[in-house]
N, C-alpha and C positions, 0 to 999 in steps of 0.2 A: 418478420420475426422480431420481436422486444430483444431489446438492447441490457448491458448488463451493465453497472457503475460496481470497478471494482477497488473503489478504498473512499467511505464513507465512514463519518462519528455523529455522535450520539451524546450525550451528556445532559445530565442534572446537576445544579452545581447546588452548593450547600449539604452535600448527603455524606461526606466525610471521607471521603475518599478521591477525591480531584482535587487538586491547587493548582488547577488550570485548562482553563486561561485564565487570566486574570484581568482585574478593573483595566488595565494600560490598554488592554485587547479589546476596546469597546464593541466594535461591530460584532464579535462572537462572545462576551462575556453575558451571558442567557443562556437559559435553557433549551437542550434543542432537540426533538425527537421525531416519530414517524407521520404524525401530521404537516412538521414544518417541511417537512422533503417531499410527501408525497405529491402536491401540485407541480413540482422541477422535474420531476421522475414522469410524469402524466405527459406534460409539456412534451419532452424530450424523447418519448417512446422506449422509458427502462423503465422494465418491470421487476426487474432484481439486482441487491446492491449485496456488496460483501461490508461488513459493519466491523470496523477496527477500532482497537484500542487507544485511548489518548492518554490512561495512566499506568504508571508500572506498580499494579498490587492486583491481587486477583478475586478481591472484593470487585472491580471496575467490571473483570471479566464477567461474573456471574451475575452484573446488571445487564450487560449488552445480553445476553444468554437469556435470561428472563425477558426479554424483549424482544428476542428474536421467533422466541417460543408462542409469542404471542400475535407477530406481522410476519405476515406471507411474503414481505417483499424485502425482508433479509435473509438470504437463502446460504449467507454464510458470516462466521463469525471470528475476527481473529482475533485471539488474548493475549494475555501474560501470563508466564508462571517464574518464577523465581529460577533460571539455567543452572545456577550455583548449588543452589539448595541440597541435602542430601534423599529431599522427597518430592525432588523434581517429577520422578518419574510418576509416584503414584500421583501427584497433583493433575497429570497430564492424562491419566488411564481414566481419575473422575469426571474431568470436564470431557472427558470423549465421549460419556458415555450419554452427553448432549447430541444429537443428531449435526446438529450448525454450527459445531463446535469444528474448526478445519487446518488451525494453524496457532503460530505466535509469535508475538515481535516484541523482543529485549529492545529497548531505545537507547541504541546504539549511540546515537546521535551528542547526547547526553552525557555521557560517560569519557570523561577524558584518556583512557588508558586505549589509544588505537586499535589497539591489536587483542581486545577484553573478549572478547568472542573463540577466542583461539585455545582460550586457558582449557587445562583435561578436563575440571568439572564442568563447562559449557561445552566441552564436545561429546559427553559422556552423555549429556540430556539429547543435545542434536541427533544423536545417533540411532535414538528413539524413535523419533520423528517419525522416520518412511513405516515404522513399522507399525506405528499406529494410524499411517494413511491421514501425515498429519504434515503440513508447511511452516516455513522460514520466510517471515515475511525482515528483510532489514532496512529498518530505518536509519540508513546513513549518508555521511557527507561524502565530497569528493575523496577525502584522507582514509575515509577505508574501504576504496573500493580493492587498491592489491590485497587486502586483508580478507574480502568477499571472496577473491578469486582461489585464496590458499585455501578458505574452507570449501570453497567447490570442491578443489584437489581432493582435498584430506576427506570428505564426502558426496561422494559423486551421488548416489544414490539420494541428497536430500533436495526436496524442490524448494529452492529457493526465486521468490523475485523482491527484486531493488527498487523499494518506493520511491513515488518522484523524481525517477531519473537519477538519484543521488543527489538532488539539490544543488545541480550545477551551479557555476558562479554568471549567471544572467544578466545580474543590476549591474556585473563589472564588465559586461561584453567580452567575457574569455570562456575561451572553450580548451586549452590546456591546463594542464596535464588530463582532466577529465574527460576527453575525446578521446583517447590514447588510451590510456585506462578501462574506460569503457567499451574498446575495441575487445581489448585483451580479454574483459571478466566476460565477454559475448561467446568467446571461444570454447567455454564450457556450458555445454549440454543442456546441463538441471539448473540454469540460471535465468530467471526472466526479468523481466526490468514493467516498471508500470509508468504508463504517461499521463501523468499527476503532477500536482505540487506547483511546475514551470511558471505559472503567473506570480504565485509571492512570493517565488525566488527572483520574478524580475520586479516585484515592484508596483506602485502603482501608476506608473509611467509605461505601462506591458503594451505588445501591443501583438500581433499573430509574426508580423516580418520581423520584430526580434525574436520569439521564440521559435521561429523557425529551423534555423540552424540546428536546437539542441533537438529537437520531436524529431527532425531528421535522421541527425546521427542517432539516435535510439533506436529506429524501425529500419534502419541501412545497416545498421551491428547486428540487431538480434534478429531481423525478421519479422515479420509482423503475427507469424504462429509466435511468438514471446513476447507480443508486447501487448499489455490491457490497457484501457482507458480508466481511469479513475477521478471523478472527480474533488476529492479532497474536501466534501462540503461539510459541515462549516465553517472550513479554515479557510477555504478560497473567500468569503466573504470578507476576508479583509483588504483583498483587491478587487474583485468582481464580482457577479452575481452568478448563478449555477447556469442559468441560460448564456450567461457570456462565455464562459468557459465551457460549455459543452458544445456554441456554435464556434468558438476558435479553435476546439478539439477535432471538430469536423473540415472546420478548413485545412488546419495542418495536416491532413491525410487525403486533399481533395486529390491530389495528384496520382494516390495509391488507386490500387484495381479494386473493384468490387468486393472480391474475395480476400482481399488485406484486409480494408476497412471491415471486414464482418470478421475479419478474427482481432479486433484490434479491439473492437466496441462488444463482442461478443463472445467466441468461440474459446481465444486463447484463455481469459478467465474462468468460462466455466469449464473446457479442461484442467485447468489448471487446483484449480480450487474443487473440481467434483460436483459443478453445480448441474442439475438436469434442465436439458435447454427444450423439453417437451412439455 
């Protein structure tokens, strides 16, 4: 059975609505889309990728959407819309009425205010969500994961998963407080976590037995029903290439049973995300 990649990008750059990456990001500062992927994809035995957002405007969104509309092997699509806004909601009822349209992700990451996700108008859009059979993807660091966990609380009902692990601190060889943390935000339900990102947070010095530790504590937290593989590409190309990191993807779970590994590489994303795996 074909494998699923779930958090891949896409970009055109010069169209007016990306500033970034930028010239400093040599190995991904290019244009990148469904040709450049689909030989990695061939290689690897995934025949469908979920297609995420790299800017926060909803111009970006409705490129990936036109694109996806067009390649059978995006079978899902996650945007952006403004959480704040007072026409969040309608913004969100429009692009749903995209078929691959499945989720959205504020970049968290980005935003200095920790606890910016918690404010009434961003739970007022959140709350939306389940009911348009729509996901919470967050992109954040170690510092808000108890702030992930309180929107669990505050909505249980929303599916959320925690890209790249939360960007553990890898290049520093520490695994606290974000082992701990990451224990905790396991404990709720509607939270998944994706095993992404872990090579350019270690670095170009990466290697499978340093990121070991962290792919571990991720699929020993949440299980392997909550964990998806993603390869992160074009951004991994600033440490490795798509076939490195999907044969050190495969190694970090060589220990897991058969039935982990096909929900890890498969099952959990397209439950999660609604993808049909027939």
């Amino acid at each position: 059975m074909s494998l699923i990649d779930a958090h891949q990008h896409y970009w055109t750059l010069g169209l007016g609505h990306n500033d970034w990456p930028g010239p400093d990001l040599k190995p991904i500062f290019r244009d990148f889309g469904p040709d450049d992927l689909k030989p990695h994809l061939d290689s690897a035995g995934i025949s469908r990728t979920v297609l995420v957002q790299a800017a926060p405007n909803v111009t970006e969104t409705e490129f990936l959407l036109d694109i996806a509309a067009q390649e059978e092997t995006v079978a899902a699509v996650v945007g952006w819309v403004d959480i704040l806004a007072a026409n969040a909601g309608s913004e969100l009822r429009r692009l749903k009425s995209h078929p691959k349209f499945k989720g959205i992700r504020p970049m968290l990451q980005g935003i200095d205010e920790t606890a910016w996700i918690l404010r009434p108008e961003a739970i007022a859009t959140l709350e939306l969500l389940p009911q348009l059979d729509l996901r919470f993807d967050a992109l954040i660091q170690p510092r808000h994961l108890p702030v992930i966990a309180a929107l669990a609380d505050r909505l249980p009902d929303l599916p959320i998963v925690v890209d790249h692990g939360a960007k553990p601190f890898i290049a520093e060889g520490r695994l606290e407080p974000w082992a701990a943390d990451m224990t905790a935000l396991a404990r709720r339900a509607n939270v998944h976590v994706k095993l992404s990102g872990l090579v350019t947070e270690a670095g170009g010095d990466w290697s499978v037995q340093r990121l070991r530790p962290y792919a571990a504590h991720l699929i020993d937290a949440f299980g392997a029903d909550r964990v998806m593989f993603g390869s992160d590409w074009p951004v991994v190309l600033l440490d490795a290439d798509y076939s490195e990191w999907f044969a050190a993807g495969r190694a970090l779970t060589a220990d897991r049973s058969e039935t982990e590994r096909q929900a890890i590489f498969l099952g959990t994303a397209a439950r999660f995300y609604g993808i049909s795996t027939t």
